[in-house]
The first five atom37 places (N, CA, C, CB, O) and aatype in JSON, in Angstrom:
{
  "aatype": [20, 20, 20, 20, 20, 20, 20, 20, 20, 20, 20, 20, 20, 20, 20, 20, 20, 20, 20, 20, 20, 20, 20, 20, 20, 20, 20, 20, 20, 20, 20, 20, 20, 20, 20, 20, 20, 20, 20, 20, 20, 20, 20, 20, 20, 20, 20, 20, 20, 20, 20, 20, 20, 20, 20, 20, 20, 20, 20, 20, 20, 20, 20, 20, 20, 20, 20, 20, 20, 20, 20, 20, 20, 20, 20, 20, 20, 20],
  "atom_mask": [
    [1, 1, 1, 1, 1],
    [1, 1, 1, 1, 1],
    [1, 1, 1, 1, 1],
    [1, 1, 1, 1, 1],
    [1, 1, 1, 1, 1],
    [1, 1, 1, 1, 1],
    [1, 1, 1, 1, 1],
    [1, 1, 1, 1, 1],
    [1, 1, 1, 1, 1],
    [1, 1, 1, 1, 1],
    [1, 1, 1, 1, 1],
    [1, 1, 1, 1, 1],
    [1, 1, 1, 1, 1],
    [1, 1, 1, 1, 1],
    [1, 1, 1, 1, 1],
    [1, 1, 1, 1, 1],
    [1, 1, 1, 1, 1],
    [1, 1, 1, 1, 1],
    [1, 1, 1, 1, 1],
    [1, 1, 1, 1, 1],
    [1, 1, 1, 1, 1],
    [1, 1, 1, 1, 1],
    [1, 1, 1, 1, 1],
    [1, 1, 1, 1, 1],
    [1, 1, 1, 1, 1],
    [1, 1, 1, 1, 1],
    [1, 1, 1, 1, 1],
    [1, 1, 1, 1, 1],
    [1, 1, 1, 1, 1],
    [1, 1, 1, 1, 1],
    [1, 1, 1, 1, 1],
    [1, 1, 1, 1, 1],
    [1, 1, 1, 1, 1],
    [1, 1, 1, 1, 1],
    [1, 1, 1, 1, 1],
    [1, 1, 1, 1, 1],
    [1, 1, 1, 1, 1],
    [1, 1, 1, 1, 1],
    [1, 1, 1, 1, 1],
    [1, 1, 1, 1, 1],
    [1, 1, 1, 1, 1],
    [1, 1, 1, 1, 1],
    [1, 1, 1, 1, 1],
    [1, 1, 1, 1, 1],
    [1, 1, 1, 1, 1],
    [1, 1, 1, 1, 1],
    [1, 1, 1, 1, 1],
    [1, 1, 1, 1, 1],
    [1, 1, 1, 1, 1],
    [1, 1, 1, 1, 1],
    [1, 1, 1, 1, 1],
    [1, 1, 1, 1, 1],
    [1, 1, 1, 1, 1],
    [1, 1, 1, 1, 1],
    [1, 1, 1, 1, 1],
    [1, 1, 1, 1, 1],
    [1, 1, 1, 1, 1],
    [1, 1, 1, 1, 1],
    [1, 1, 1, 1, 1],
    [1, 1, 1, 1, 1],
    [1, 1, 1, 1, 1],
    [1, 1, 1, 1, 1],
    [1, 1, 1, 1, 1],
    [1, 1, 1, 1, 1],
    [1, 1, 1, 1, 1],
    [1, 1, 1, 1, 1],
    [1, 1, 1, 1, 1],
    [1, 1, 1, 1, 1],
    [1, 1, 1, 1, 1],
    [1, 1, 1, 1, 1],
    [1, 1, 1, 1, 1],
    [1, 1, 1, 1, 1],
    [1, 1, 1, 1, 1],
    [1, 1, 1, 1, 1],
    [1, 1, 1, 1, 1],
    [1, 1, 1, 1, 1],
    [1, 1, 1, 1, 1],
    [1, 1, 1, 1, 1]
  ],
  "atom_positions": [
    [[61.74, 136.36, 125.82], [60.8, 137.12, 126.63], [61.6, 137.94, 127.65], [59.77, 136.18, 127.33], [62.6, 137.4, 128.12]],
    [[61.23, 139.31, 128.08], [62.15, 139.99, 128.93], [61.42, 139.89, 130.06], [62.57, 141.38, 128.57], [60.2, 139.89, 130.2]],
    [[62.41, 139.8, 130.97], [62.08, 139.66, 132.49], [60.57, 140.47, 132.64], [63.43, 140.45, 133.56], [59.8, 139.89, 133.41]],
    [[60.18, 141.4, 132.18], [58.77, 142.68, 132.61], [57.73, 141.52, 132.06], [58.64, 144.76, 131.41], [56.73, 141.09, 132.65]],
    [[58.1, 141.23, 131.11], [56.99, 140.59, 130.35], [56.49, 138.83, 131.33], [57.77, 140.33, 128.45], [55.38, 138.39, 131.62]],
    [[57.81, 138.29, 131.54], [57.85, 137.05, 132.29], [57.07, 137.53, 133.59], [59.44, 136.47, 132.56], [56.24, 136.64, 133.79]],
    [[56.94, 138.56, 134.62], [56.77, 138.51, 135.53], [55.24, 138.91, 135.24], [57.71, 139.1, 136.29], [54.42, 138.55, 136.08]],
    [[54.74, 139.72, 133.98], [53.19, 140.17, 133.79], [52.19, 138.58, 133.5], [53.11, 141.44, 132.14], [51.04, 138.3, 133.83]],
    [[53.28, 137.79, 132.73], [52.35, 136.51, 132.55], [52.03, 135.85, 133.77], [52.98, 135.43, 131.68], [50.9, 135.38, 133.97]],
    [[53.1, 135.79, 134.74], [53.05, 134.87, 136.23], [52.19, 135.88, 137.16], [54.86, 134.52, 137.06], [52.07, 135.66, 138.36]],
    [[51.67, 136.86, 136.58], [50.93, 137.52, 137.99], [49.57, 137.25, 137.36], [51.26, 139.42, 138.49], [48.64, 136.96, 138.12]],
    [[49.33, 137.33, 135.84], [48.33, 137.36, 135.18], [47.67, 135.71, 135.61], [48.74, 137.76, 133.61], [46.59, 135.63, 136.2]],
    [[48.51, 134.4, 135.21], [48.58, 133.49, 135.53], [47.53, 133.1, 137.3], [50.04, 133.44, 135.33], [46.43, 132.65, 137.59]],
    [[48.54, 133.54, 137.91], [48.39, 133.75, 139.48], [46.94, 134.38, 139.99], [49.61, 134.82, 139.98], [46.38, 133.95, 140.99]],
    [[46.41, 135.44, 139.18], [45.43, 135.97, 139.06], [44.18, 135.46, 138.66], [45.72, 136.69, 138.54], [43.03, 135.84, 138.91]],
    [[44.61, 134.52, 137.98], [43.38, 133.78, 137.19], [43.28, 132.55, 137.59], [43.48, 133.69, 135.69], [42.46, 131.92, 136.91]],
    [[43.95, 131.74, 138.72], [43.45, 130.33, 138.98], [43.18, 130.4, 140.6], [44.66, 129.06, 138.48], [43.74, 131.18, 141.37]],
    [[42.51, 129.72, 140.85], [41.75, 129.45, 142.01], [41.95, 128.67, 142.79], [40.8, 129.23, 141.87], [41.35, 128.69, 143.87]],
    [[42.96, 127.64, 142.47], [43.6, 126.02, 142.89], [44.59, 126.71, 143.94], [44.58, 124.87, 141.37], [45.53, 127.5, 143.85]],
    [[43.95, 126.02, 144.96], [44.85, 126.71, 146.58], [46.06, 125.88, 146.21], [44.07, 126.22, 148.62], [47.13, 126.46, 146.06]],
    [[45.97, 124.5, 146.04], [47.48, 123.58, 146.01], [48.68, 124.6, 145.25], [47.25, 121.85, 144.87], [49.68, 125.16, 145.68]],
    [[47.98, 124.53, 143.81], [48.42, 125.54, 142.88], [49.46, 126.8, 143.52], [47.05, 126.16, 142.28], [50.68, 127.01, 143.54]],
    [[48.3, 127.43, 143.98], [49.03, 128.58, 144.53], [49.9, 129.08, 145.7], [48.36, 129.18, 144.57], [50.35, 130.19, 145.98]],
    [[49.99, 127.27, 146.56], [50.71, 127.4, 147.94], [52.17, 126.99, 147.16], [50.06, 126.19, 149.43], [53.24, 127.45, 147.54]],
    [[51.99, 125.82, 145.72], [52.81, 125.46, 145.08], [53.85, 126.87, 144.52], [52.07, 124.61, 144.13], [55.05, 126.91, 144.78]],
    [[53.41, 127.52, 144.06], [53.98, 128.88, 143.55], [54.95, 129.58, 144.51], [52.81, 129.88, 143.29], [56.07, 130.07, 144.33]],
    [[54.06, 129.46, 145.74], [54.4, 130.32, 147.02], [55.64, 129.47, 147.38], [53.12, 130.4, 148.34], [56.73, 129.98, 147.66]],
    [[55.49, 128.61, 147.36], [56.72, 127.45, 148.09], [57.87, 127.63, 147.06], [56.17, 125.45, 148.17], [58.99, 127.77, 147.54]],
    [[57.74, 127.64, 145.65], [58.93, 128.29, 144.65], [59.4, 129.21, 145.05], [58.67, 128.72, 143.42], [60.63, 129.17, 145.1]],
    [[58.99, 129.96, 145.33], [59.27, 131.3, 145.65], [59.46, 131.78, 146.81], [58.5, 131.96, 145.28], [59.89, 132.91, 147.03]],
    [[59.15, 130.93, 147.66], [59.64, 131.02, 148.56], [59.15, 132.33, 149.72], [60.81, 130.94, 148.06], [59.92, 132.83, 150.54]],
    [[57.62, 132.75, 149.5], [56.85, 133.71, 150.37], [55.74, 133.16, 150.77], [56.52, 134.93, 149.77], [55.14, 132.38, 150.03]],
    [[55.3, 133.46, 152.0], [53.52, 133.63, 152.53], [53.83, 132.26, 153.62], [51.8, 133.23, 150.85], [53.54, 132.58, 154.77]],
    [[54.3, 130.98, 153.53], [54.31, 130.2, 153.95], [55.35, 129.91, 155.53], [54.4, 129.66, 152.87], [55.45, 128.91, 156.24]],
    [[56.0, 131.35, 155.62], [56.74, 130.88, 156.38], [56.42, 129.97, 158.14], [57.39, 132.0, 156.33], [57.04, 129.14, 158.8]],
    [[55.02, 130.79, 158.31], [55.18, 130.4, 159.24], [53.37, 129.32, 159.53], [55.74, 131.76, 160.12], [52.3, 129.44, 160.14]],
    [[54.01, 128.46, 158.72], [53.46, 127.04, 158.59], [53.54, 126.21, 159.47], [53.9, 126.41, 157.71], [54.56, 125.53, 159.46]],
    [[52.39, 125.9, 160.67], [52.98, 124.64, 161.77], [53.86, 123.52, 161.55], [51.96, 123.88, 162.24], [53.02, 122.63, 161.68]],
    [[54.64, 123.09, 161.39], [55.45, 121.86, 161.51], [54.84, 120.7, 162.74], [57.04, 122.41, 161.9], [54.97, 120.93, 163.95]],
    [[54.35, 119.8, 162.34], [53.67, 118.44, 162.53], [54.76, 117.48, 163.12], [53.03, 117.84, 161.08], [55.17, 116.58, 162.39]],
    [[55.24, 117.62, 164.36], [56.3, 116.58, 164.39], [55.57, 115.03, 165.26], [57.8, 117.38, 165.34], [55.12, 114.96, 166.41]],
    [[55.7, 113.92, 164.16], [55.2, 112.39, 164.39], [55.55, 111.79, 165.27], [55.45, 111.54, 163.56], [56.74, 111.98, 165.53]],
    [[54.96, 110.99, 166.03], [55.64, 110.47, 167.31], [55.9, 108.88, 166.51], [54.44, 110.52, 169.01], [55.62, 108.73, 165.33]],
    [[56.54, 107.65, 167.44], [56.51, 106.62, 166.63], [55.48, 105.73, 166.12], [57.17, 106.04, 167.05], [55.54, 105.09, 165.07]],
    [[54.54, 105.75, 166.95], [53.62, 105.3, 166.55], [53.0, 105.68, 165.2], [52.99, 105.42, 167.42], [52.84, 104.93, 164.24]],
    [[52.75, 106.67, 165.28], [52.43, 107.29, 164.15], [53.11, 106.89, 162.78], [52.63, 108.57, 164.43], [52.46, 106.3, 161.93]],
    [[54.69, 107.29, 162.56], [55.39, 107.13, 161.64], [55.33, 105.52, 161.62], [56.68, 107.87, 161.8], [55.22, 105.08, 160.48]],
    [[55.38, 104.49, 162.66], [54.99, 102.9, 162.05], [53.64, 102.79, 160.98], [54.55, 101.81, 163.5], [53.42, 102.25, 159.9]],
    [[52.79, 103.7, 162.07], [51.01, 103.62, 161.47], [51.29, 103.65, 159.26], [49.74, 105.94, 162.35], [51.05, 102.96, 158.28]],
    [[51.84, 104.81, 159.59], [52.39, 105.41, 158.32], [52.86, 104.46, 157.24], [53.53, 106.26, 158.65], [52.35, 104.06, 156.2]],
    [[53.97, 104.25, 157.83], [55.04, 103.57, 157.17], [53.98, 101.78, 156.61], [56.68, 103.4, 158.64], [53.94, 101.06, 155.61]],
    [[53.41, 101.81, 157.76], [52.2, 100.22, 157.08], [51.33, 100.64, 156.12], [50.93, 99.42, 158.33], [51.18, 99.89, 155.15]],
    [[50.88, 101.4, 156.15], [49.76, 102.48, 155.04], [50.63, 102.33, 153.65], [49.64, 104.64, 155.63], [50.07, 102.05, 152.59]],
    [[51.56, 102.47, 153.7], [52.7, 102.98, 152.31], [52.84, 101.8, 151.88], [54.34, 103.73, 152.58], [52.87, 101.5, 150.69]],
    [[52.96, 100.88, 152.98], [53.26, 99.29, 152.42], [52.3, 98.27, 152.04], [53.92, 98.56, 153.37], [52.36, 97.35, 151.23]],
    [[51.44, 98.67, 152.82], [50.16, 98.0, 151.7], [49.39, 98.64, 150.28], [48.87, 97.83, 152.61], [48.97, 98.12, 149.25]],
    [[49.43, 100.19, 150.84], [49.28, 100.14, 148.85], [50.37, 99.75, 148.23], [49.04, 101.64, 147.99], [50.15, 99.18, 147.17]],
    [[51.58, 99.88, 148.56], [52.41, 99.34, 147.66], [52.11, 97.49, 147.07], [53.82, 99.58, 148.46], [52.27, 97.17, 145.89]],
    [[51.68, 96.5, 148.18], [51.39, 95.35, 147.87], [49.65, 95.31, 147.77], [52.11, 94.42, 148.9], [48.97, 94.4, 148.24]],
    [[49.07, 96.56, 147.0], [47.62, 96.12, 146.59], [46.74, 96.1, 147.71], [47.58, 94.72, 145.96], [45.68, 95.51, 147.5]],
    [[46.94, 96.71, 149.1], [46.24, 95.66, 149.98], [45.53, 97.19, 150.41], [47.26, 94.43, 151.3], [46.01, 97.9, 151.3]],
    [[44.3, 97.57, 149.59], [43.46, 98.55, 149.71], [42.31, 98.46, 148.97], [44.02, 99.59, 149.46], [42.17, 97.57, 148.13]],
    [[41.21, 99.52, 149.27], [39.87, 99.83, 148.85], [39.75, 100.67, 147.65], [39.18, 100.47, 149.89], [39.98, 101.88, 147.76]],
    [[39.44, 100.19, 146.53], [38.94, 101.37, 145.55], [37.74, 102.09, 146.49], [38.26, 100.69, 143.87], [37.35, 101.61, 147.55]],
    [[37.21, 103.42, 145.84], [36.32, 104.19, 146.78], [35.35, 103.23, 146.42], [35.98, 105.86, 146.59], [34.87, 102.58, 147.35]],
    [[34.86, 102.93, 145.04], [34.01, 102.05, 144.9], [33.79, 100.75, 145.83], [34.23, 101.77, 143.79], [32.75, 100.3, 146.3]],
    [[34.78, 100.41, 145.92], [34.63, 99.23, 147.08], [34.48, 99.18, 148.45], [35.53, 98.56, 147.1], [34.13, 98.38, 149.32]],
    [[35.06, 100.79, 148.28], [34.69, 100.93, 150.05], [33.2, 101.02, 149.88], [35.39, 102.52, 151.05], [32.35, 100.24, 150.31]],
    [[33.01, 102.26, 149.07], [31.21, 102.26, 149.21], [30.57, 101.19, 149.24], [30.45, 102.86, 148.17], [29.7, 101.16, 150.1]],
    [[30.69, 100.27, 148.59], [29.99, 98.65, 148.73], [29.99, 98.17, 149.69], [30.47, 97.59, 148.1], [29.03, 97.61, 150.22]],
    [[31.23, 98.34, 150.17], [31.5, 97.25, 151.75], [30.47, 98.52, 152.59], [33.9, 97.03, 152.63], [29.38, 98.15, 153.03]],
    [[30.83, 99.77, 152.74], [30.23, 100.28, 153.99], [28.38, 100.37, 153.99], [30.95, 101.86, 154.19], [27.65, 100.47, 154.98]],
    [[27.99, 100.3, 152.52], [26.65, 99.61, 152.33], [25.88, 98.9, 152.53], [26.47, 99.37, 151.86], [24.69, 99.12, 152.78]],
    [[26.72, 97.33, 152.41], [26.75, 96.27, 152.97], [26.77, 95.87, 154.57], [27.6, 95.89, 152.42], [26.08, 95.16, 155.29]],
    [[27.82, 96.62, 154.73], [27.87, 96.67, 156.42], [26.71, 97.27, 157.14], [29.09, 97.55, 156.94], [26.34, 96.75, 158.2]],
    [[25.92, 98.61, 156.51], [25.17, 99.45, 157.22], [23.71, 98.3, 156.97], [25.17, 101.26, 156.55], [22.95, 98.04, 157.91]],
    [[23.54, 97.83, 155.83], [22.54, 96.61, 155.61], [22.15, 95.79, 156.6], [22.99, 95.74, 154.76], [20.99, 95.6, 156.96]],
    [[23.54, 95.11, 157.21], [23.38, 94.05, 157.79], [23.17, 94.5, 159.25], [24.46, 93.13, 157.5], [22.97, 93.67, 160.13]]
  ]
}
């Protein structure tokens, strides 16, 4: 495929999907539109908060949505 042709499929591509992730994903390849993106800097608390979040799904210790919905059902019941 020659470069004219590669760049008509990726605009054609680009043109036709609607998926913001998608297209910030593209942007971030490429490296345009995003530059000036807030940067979020975590205090410690936060990054502990975090870091426990990561470690209990890792050991199972969470809600399917289904189960949340049950429990918060249950809860609003009682």
């Amino acid at each position: 495929m020659i470069k004219q042709e590669i760049k008509t499929n990726l605009i054609n591509a680009i043109n036709q999907t609607d998926n913001p992730v998608l297209l910030m994903e593209i942007s971030k390849l490429i490296d345009i539109g995003f530059a000036d993106e807030k940067i979020i800097k975590l205090n410690k608390r936060q990054i502990s908060d975090i870091e426990t979040a990561i470690a209990q799904i890792e050991n199972g210790e969470f809600l399917t949505n289904e189960e949340a919905k049950k429990q918060s059902k249950e809860w609003l019941e009682n």
